[in-house]
Backbone as CSV, one residue per row, in Angstrom:
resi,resn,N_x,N_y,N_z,CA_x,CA_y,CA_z,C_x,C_y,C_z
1,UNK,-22.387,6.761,-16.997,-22.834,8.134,-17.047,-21.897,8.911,-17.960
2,UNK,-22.415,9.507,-18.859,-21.502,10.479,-19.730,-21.563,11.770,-19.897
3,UNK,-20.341,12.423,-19.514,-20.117,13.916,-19.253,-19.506,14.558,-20.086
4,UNK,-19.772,15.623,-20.009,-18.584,16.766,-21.082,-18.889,18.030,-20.401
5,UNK,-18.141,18.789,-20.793,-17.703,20.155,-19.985,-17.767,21.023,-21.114
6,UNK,-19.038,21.709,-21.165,-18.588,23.285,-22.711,-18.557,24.311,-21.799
7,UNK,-17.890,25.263,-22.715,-18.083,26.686,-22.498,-19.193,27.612,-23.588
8,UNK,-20.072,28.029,-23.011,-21.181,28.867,-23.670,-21.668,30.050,-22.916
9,UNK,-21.502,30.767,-23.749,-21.760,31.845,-23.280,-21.257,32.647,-22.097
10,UNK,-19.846,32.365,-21.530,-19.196,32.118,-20.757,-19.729,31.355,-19.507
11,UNK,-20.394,30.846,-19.990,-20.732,30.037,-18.330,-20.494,28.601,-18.814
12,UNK,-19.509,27.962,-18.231,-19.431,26.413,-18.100,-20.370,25.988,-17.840
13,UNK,-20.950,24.809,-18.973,-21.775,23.792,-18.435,-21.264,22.179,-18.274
14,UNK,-22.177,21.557,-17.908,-21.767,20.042,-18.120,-23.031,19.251,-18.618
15,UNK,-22.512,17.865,-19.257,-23.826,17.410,-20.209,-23.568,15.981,-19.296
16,UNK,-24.545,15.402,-18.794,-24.429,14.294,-18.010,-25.903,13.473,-18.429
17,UNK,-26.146,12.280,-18.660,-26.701,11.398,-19.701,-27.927,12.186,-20.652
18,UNK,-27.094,13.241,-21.291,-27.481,14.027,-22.386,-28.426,15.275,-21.771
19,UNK,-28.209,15.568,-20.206,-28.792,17.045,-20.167,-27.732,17.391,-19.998
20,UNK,-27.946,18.802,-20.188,-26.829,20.105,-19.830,-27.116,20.901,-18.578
21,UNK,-26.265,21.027,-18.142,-26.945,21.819,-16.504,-25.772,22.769,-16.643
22,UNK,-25.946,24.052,-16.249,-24.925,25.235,-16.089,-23.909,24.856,-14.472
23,UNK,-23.159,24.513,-14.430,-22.317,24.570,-13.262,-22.489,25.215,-12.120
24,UNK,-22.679,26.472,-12.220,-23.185,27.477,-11.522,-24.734,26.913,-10.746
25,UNK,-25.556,26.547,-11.400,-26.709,25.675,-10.951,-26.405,24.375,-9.584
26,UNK,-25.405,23.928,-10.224,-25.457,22.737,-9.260,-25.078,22.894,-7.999
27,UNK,-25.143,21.699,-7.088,-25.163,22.146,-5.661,-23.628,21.645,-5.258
28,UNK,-22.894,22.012,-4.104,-21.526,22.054,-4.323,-21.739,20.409,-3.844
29,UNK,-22.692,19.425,-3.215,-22.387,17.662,-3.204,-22.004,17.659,-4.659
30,UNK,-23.033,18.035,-5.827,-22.988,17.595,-7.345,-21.422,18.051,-7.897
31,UNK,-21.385,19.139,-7.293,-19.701,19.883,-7.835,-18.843,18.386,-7.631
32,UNK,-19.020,17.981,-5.913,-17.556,17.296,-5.603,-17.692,16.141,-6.234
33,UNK,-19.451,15.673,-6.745,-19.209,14.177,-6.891,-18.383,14.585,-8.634
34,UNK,-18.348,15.407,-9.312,-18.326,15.528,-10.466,-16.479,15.335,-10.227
35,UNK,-16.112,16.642,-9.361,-14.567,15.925,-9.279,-14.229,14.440,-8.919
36,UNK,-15.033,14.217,-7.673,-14.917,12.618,-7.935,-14.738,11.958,-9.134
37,UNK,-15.742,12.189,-10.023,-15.949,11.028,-10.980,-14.661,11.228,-11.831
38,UNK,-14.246,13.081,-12.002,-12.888,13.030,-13.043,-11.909,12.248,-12.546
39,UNK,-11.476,12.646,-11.306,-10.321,11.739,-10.859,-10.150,10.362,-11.129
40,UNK,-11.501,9.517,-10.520,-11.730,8.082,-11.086,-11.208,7.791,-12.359
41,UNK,-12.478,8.710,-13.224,-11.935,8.607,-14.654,-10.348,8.051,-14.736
42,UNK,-9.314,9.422,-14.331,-7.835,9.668,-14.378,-7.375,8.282,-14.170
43,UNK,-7.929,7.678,-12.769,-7.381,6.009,-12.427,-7.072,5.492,-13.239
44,UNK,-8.868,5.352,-13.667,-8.702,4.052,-14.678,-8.189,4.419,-15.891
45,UNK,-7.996,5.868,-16.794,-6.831,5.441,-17.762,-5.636,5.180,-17.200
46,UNK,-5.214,5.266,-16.530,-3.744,5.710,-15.893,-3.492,3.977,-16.009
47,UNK,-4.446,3.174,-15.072,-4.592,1.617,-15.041,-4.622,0.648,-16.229
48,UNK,-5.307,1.089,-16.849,-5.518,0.540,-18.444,-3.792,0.767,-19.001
49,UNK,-3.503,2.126,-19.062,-2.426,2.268,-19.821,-1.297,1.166,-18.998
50,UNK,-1.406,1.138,-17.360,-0.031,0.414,-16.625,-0.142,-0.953,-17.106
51,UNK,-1.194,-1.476,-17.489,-2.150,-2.973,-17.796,-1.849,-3.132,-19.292
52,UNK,-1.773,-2.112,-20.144,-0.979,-1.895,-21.407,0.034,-2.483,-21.522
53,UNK,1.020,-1.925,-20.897,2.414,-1.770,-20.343,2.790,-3.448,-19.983
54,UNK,2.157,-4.092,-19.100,2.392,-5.131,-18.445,1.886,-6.035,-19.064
55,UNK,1.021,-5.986,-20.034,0.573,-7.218,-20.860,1.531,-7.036,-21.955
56,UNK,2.155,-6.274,-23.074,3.078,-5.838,-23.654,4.005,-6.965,-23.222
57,UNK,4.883,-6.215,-21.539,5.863,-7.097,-21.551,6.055,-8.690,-21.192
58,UNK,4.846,-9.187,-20.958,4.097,-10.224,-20.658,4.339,-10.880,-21.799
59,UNK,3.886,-10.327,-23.224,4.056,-11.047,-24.225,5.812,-10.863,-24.995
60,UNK,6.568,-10.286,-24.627,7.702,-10.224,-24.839,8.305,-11.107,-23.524
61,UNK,8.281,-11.621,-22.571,9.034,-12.426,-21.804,8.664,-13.618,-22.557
62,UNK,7.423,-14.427,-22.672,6.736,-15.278,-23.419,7.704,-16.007,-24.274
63,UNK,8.137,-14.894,-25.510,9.001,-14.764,-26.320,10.359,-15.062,-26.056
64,UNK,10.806,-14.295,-25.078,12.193,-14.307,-24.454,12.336,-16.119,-24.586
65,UNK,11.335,-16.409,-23.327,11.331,-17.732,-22.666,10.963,-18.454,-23.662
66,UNK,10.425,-18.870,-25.018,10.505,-20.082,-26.044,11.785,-20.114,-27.317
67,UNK,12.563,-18.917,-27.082,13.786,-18.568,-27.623,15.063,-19.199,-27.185
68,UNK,14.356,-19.073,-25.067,15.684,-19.422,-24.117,15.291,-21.217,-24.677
69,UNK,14.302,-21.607,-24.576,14.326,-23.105,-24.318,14.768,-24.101,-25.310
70,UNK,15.277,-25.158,-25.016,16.060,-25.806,-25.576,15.485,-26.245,-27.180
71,UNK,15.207,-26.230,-28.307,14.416,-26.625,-29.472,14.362,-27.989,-29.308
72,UNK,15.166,-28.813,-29.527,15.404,-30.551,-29.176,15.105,-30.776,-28.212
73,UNK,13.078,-31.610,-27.991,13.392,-31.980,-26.644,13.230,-33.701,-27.170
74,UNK,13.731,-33.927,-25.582,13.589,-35.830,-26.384,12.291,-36.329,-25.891
């Protein structure tokens, strides 16, 4: 589902799989699921970026560890 948030005409709207509905319109379930969905959103970058992070150093231990190991094996 894809959202965006304008300001027009001073009334916030939101565009959700390409309608626009005025905020003010919606019913306060639609309000909370909408915070719902931002927060989610927030997760999963937040997750992606920690998953960033940890595959990064994933491939730098990798490294570490064929540096530590002996070159000559018999």
């Amino acid at each position: 589902m894809n959202q965006g948030i304008e300001m027009a005409d001073n009334e916030q709207k939101i565009t959700i799989d390409g309608t626009e509905y005025p905020l003010s319109s919606l019913s306060d379930e639609a309000k909370t699921q909408i915070t719902n969905l931002r927060f989610v959103d927030n997760e999963i970058a937040q997750l992606k970026a920690k998953l960033a992070i940890a595959s990064t150093a994933k491939l730098t231990y990798q490294a570490a560890l064929k540096n530590a190991l002996p070159k000559d094996t018999p």
